[in-house]
KOLDOPA-412634 format. One record per residue (C-alpha): residue in three letters; residue number from 1; x, y, z. Coordinates in steps of 0.2 Angstrom, whole numbers, plus 5000, padded with zeros to 4 digits. Example, Ala and Ser with C-alpha at 12.3 -4.5 7.8 and 13.67 -1.06 7.14 Angstrom:
<rs>
{'ala',1,{5062,4978,5039}}
{'ser',2,{5068,4995,5036}}
</rs>
This chain:
<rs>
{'unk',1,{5000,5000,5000}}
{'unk',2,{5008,5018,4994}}
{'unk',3,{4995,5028,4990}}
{'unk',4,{4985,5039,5002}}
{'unk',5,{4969,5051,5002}}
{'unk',6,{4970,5066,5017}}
{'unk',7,{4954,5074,5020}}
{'unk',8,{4951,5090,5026}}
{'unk',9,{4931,5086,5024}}
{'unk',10,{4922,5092,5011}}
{'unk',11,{4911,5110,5018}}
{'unk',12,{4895,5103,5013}}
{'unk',13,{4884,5115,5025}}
{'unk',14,{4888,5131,5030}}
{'unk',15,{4882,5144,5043}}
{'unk',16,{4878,5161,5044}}
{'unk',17,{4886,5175,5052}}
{'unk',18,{4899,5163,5053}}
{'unk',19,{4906,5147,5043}}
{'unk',20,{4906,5129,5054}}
{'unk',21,{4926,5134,5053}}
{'unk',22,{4927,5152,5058}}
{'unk',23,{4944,5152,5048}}
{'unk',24,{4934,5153,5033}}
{'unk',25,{4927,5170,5035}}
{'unk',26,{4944,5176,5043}}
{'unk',27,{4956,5167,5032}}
{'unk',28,{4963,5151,5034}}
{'unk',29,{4978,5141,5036}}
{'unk',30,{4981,5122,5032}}
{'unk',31,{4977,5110,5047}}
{'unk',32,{4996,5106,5050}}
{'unk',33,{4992,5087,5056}}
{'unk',34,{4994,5080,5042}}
{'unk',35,{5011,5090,5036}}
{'unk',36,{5015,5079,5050}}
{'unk',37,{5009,5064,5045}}
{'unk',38,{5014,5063,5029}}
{'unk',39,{5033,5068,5037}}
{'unk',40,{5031,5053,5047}}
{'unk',41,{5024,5042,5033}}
{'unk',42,{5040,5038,5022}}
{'unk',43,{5038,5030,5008}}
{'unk',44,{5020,5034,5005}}
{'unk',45,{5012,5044,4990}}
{'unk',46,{4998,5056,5001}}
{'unk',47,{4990,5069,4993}}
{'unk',48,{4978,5082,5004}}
{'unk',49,{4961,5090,4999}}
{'unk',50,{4958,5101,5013}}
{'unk',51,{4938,5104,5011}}
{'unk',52,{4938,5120,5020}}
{'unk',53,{4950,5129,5008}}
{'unk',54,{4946,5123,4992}}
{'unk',55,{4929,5120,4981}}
{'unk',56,{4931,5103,4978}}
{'unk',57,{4914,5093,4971}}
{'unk',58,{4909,5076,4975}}
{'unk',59,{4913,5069,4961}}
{'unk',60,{4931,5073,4962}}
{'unk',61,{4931,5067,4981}}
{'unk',62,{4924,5049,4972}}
{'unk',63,{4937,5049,4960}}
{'unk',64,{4953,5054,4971}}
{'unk',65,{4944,5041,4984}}
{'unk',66,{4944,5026,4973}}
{'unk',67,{4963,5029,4968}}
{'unk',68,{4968,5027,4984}}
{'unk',69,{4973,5015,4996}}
{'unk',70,{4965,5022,5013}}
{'unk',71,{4959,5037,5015}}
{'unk',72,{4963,5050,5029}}
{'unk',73,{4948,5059,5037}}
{'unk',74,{4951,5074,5051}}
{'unk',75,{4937,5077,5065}}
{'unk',76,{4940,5090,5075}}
{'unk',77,{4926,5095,5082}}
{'unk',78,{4908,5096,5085}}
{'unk',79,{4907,5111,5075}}
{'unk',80,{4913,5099,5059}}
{'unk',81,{4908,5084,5063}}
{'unk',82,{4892,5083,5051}}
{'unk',83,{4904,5088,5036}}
{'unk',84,{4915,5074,5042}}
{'unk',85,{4900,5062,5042}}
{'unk',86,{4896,5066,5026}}
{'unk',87,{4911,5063,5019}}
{'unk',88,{4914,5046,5028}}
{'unk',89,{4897,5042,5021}}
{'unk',90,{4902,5046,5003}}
{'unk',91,{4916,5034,5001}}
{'unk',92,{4909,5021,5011}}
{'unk',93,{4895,5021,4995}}
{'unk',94,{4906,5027,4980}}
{'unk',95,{4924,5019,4985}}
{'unk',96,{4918,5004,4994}}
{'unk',97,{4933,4994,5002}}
{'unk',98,{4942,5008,5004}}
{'unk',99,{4951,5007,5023}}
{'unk',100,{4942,5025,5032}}
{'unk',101,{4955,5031,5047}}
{'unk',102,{4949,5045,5056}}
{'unk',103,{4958,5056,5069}}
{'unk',104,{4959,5071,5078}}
{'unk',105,{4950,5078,5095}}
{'unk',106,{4932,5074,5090}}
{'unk',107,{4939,5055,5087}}
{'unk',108,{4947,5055,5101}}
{'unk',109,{4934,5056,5112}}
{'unk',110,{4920,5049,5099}}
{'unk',111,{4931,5034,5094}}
{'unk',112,{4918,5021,5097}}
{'unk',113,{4904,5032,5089}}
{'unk',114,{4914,5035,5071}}
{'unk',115,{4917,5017,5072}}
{'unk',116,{4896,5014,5071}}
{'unk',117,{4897,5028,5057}}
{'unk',118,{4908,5019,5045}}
{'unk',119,{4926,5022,5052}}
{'unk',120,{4938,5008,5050}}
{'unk',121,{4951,5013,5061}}
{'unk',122,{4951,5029,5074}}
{'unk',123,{4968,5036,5076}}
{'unk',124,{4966,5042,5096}}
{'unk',125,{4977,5058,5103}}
{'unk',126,{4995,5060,5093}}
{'unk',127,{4994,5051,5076}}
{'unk',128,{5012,5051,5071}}
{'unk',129,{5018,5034,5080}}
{'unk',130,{5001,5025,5078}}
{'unk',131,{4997,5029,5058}}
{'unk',132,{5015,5021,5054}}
{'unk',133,{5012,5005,5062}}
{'unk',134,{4993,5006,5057}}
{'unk',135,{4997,5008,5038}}
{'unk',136,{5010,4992,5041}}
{'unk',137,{4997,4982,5048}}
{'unk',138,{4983,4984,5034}}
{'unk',139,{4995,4981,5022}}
{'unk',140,{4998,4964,5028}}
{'unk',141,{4980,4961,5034}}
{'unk',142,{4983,4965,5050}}
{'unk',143,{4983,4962,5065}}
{'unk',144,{4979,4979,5074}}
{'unk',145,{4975,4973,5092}}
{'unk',146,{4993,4978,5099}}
{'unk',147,{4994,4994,5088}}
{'unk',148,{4993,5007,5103}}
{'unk',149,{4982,5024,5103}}
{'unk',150,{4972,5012,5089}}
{'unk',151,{4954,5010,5090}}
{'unk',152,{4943,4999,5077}}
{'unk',153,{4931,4987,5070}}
{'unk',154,{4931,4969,5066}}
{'unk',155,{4915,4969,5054}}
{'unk',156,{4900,4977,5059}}
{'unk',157,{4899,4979,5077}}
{'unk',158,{4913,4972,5085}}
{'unk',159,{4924,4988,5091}}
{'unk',160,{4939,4988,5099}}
{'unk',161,{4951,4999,5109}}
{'unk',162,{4969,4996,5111}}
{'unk',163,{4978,5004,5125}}
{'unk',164,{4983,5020,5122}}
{'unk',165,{4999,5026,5116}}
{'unk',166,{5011,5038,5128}}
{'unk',167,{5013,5055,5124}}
{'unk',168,{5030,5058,5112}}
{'unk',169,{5041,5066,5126}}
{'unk',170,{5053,5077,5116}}
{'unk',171,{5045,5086,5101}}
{'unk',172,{5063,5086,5094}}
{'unk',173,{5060,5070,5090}}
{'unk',174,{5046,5070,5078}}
{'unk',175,{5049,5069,5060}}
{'unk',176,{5049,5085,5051}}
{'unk',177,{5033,5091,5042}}
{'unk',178,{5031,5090,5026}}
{'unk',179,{5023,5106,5020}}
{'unk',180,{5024,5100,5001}}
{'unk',181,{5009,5092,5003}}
{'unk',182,{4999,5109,5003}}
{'unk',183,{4993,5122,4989}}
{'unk',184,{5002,5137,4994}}
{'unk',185,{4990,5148,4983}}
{'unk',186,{4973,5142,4995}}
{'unk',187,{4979,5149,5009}}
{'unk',188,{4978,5167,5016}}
{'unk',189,{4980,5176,5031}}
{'unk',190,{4974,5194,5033}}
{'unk',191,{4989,5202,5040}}
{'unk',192,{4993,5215,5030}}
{'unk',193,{5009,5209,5021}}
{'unk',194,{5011,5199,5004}}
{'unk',195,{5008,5181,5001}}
{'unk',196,{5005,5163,5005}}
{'unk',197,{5003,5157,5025}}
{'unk',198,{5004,5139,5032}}
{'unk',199,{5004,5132,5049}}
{'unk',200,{5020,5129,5063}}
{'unk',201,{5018,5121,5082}}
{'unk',202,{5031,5125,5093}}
{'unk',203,{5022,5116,5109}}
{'unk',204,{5010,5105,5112}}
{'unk',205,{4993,5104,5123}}
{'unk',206,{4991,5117,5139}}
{'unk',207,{4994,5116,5157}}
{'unk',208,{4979,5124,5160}}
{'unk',209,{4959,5117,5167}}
{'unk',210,{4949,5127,5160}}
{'unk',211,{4931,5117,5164}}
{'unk',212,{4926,5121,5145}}
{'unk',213,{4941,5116,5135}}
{'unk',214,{4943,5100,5129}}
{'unk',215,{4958,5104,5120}}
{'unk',216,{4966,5102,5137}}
{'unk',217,{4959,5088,5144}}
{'unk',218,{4965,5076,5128}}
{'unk',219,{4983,5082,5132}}
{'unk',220,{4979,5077,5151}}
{'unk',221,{4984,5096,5158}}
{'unk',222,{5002,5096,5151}}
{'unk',223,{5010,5106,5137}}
{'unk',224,{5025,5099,5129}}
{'unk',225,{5037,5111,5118}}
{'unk',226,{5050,5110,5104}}
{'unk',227,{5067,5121,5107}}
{'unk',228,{5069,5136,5099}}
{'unk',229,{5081,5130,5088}}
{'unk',230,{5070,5114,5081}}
{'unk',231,{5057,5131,5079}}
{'unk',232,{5070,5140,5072}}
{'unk',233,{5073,5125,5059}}
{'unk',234,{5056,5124,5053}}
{'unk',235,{5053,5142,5050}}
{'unk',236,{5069,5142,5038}}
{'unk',237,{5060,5128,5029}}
{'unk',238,{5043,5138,5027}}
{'unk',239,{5052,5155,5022}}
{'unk',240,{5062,5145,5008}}
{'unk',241,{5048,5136,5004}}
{'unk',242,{5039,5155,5000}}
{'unk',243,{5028,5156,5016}}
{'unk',244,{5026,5175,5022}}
{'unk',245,{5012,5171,5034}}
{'unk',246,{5013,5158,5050}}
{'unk',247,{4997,5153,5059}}
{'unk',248,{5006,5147,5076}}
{'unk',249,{4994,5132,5081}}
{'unk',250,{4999,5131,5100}}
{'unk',251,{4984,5128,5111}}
{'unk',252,{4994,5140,5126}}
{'unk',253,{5007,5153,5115}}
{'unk',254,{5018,5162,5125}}
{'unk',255,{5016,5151,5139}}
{'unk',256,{5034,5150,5143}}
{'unk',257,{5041,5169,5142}}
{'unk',258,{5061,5165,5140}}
{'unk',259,{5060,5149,5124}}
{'unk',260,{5046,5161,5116}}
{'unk',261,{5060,5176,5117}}
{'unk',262,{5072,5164,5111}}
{'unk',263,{5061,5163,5093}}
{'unk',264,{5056,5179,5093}}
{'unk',265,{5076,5185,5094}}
{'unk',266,{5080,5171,5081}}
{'unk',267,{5067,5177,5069}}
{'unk',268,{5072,5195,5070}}
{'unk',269,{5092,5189,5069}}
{'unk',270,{5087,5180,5054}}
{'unk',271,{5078,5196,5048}}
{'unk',272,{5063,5182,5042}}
{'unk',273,{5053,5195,5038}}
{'unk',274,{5036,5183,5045}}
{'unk',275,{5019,5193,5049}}
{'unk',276,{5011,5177,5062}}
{'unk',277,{4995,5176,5072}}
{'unk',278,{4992,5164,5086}}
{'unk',279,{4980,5159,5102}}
{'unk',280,{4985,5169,5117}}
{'unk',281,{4978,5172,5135}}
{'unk',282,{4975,5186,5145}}
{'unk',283,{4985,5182,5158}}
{'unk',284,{5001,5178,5148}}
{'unk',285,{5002,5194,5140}}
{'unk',286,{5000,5203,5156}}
{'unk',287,{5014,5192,5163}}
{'unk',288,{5026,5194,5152}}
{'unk',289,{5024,5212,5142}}
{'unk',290,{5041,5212,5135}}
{'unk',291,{5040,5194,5129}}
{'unk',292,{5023,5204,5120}}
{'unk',293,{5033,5219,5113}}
{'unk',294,{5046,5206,5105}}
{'unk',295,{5034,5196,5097}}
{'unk',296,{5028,5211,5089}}
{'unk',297,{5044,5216,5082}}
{'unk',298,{5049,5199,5077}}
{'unk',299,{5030,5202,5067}}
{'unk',300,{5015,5196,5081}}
{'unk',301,{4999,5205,5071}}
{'unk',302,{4985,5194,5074}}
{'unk',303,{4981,5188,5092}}
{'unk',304,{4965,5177,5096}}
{'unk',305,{4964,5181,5112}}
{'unk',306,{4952,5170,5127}}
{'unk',307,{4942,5184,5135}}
{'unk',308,{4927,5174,5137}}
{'unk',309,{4917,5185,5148}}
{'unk',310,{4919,5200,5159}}
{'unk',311,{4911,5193,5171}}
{'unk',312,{4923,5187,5186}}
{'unk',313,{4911,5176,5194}}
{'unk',314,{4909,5166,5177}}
{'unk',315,{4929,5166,5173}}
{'unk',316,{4930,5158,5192}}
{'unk',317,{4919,5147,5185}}
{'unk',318,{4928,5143,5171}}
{'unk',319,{4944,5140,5182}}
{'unk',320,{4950,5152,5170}}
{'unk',321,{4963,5158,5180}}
{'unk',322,{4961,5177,5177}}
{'unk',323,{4950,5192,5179}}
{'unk',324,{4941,5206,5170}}
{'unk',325,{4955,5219,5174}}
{'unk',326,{4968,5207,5168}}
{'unk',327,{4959,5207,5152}}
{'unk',328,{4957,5225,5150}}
{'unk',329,{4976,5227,5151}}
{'unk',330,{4980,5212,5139}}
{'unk',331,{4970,5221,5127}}
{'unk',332,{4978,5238,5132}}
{'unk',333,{4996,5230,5130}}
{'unk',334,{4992,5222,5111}}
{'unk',335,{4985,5236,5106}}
{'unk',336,{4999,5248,5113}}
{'unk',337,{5010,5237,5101}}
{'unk',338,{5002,5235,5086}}
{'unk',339,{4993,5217,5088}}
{'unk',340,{4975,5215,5081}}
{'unk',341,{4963,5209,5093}}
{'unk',342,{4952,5193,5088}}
{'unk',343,{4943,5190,5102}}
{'unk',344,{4934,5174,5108}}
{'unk',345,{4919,5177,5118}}
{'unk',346,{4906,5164,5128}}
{'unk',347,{4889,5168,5130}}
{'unk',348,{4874,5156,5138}}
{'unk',349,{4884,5148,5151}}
{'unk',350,{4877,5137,5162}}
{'unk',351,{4868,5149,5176}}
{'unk',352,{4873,5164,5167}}
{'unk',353,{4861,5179,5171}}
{'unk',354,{4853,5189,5157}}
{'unk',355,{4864,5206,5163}}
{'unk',356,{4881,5195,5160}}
{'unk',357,{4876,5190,5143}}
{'unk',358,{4873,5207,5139}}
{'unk',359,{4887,5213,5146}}
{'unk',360,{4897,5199,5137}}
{'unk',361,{4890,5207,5119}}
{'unk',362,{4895,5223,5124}}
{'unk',363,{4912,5218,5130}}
{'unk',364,{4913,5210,5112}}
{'unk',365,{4912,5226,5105}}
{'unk',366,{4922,5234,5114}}
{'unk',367,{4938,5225,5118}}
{'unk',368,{4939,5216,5104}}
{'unk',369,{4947,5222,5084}}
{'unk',370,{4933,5208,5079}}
{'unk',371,{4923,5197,5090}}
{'unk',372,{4922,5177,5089}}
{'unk',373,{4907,5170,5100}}
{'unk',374,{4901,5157,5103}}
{'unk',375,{4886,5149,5112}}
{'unk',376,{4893,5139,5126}}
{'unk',377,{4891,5120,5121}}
{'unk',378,{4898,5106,5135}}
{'unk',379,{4911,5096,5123}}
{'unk',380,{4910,5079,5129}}
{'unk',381,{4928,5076,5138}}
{'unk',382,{4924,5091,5148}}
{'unk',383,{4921,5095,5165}}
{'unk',384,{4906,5105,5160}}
{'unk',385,{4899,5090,5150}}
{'unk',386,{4893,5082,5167}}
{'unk',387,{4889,5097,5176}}
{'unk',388,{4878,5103,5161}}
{'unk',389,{4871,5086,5158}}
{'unk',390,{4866,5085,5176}}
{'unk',391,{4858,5103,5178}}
{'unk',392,{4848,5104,5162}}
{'unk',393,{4836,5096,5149}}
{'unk',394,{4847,5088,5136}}
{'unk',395,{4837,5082,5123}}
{'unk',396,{4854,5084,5112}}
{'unk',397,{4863,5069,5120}}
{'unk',398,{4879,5069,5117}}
{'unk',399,{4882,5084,5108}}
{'unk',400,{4890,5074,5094}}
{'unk',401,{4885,5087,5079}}
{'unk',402,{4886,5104,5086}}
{'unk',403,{4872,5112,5092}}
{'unk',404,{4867,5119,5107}}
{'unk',405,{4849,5126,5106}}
{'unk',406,{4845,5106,5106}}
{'unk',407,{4857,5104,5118}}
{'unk',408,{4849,5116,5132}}
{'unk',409,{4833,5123,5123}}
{'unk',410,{4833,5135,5136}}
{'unk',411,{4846,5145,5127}}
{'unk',412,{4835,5149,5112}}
{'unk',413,{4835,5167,5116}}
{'unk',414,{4854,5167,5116}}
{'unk',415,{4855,5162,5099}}
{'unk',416,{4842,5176,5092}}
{'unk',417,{4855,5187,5103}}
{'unk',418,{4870,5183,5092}}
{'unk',419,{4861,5184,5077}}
{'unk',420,{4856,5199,5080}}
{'unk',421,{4873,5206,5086}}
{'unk',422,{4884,5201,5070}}
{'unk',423,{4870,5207,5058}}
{'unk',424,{4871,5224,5066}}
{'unk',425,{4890,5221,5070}}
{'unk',426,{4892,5219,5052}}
{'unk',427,{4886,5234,5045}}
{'unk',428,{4889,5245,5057}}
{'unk',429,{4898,5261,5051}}
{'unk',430,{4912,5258,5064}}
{'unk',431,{4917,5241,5056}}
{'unk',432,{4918,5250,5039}}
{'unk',433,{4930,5264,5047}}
{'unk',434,{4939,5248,5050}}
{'unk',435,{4941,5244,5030}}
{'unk',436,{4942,5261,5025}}
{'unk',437,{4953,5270,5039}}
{'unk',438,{4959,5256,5050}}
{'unk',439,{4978,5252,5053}}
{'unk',440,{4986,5241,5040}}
{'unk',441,{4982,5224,5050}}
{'unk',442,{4962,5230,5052}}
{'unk',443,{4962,5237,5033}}
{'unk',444,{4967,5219,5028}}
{'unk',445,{4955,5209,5040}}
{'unk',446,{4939,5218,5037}}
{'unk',447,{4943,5216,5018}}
{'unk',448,{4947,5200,5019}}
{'unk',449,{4930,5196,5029}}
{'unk',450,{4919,5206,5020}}
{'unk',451,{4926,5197,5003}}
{'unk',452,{4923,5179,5010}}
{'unk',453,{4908,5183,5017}}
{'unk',454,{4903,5189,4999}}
{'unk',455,{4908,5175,4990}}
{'unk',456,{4901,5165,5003}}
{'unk',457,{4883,5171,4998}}
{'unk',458,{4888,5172,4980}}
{'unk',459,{4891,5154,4982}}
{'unk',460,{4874,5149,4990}}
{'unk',461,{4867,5135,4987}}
{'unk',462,{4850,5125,4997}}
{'unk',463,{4861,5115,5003}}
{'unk',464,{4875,5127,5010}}
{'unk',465,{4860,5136,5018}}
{'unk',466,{4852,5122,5027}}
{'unk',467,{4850,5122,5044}}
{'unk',468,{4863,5106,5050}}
{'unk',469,{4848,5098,5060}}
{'unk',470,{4838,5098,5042}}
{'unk',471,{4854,5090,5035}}
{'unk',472,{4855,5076,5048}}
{'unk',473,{4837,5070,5046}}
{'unk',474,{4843,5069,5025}}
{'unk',475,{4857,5059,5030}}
{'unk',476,{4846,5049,5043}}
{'unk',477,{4831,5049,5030}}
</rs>
């Protein structure tokens, strides 16, 4: 076996104000998993069709899908997993015998319930050790019950669950990714300079237990990171490859003040010339300022940043870590040094009051360069899982598909909240200020929205536009 399929699963549906991927409507980067896998697959022939970037059809996803050997499938999250049902579902009927692996967080913790949905194989928690000795197995027919971190089938209904596979323990170690397996030319960031973006990991996971994160709890609470001069190695690599733009995939960025200083100084030695954006938290800026101001200068200009609320009742609850006034001077420090502010907001949470979800809005407005809320949703894995599940009416279940107005139908009210607020955020005069007057960074990221999300209704078709609840009852039909 040579020759594999990896899927970035094919954008069936889409939402409205924002996409099931969010990196859609902002821009996008390439998923950088399976750079890695296929740097850890030697010998193999993989080509990637990343759904989210690129318009491919079906029919193309049957033909690539029938010339291969397995087939690849990310599923990251609630938020995707309809579009990575779908596309499990389409080969299963158009590429029968075709070996389906799936991995990623979503997998991880639904292992057993990708399995029932067609799924071969489930590749749980870091793939690279795992998918090597999986491919070697089906090649020789097996077998796959001492294949650690493995997860699968044996016909129908019997499913099986290896033991899991240790954490790798030096990031040094892993093979290097191979970024050749991405079209340069789908990929944009909006950060004001020229060109082409991908995706680099310095660390892995987050110390952190945040009740709400799942992120975290796969990782078991640790955060694992590569030196600065295995960093150093693989930005070289990018920049010769003709990548201006570096989406920084770290769940906790930052979160070690002296290595991060150590990149930033190499980057800026090196003159790399890199604009990069990346997840931060409050309480990291506000901890180290100067490790902030360098990663500016060495070209931070794009910071998601975990606000969540401004309530400090609900950010205790959270075990969040920090407070409302460590929040206000985050935002104060990335603006002072030229960093636009993306920031992710929760609303609906558990017990929150109808004066801390208003506030939330408000605060979403104004601390943020552009807003990304979202509806709190337990995630299975979670702390929050069992404490929502045990407080409220769940006729969602198991919030396998994402939606949380089935979830906790008493959060109808919240959803007509957030429509309301990005349709009036939207076109409000201030956002096109933005556009038209903005700093470079804001000129770039409004344009950058404003044309996706015009293309994006351009696009339109019944079956983009569908409600995902509509689209499981056709796929349930």
């Amino acid at each position: 076996m040579k020759k594999l399929l990896m899927l970035q699963p094919l954008r069936v549906y889409k939402r409205w104000p924002m996409p099931d991927d969010f990196t859609g409507l902002l821009g996008n980067s390439p998923t950088l998993a399976f750079a890695q896998l296929k740097g850890a697959l030697k010998g193999y022939d993989c080509e990637f069709m990343d759904g989210l970037a690129g318009d491919y059809s079906l029919a193309e996803l049957t033909r690539r899908a029938r010339g291969a050997d397995a087939v690849l499938i990310n599923a990251h999250s609630s938020i995707g997993a309809l579009n990575s049902e779908f596309s499990v579902r389409h080969i299963l009927e158009n590429a029968p015998g075709v070996p389906i692996i799936m991995g990623g967080h979503h997998a991880t913790v639904y292992d057993y319930e990708w399995l029932g949905r067609g799924a071969h194989f489930v590749v749980r928690n870091e793939g690279e050790g795992t998918i090597v000795e999986l491919m070697q197995a089906i090649e020789k027919g097996g077998p796959y019950g001492d294949i650690k971190g493995l997860s699968w089938r044996d016909g129908e209904r019997n499913f099986h669950r290896n033991p899991g596979r240790e954490l790798i323990k030096n990031l040094d170690d892993l093979p290097m990714p191979d970024w050749s397996i991405y079209n340069p030319k789908l990929y944009y960031l909006p950060l004001a300079n020229k060109g082409y973006s991908t995706t680099v990991e310095t660390s892995r996971g987050c110390m952190h237990r945040c009740r709400f994160c799942a992120a975290s709890e796969m990782w078991g609470h640790t955060q694992r990171f590569k030196s600065p001069e295995r960093v150093l190695e693989e930005l070289r690599i990018v920049k010769k490859m003709g990548f201006t733009k570096i989406w920084f995939s770290d769940d906790n960025f930052g979160a070690d003040p002296e290595r991060y200083m150590k990149i930033y100084e190499g980057m800026i030695r090196e003159n790399m010339g890199f604009h990069f954006a990346s997840f931060l938290r409050c309480d990291t800026v506000t901890r180290s300022p100067e490790a902030m101001k360098l990663a500016c200068r060495a070209g931070l200009r794009g910071a998601l940043l975990g606000i969540e609320t401004p309530s400090d009742r609900i950010l205790k609850d959270f075990a969040k870590a920090n407070t409302h006034e460590t929040t206000v001077k985050a935002v104060a420090l990335l603006r002072e040094y030229g960093a636009f502010i993306a920031g992710f907001m929760m609303v609906g949470y558990l017990d929150e009051t109808q004066a801390e979800t208003d506030a939330a809005f408000r605060a979403s407005d104004e601390l943020t360069d552009y807003p990304i809320i979202s509806i709190f949703e337990p995630r299975k894995g979670t702390e929050d899982f069992a404490r929502a599940s045990g407080a409220h009416d769940t006729p969602g279940g198991d919030m396998f598909y994402h939606n949380t107005v089935k979830f906790i139908p008493s959060k109808l009210h919240v959803l007509k909240q957030y429509r309301d607020f990005y349709r009036n955020y939207m076109i409000h005069p201030k956002q096109l200020r933005k556009l038209l007057l903005g700093t470079p960074v804001q000129k770039d990221w409004y344009r950058t929205m404003y044309w996706n999300m015009a293309r994006s209704v351009l696009s339109a078709t019944p079956a983009k536009l569908a409600h995902p609840w509509d689209m499981v009852r056709v796929v349930y039909k």
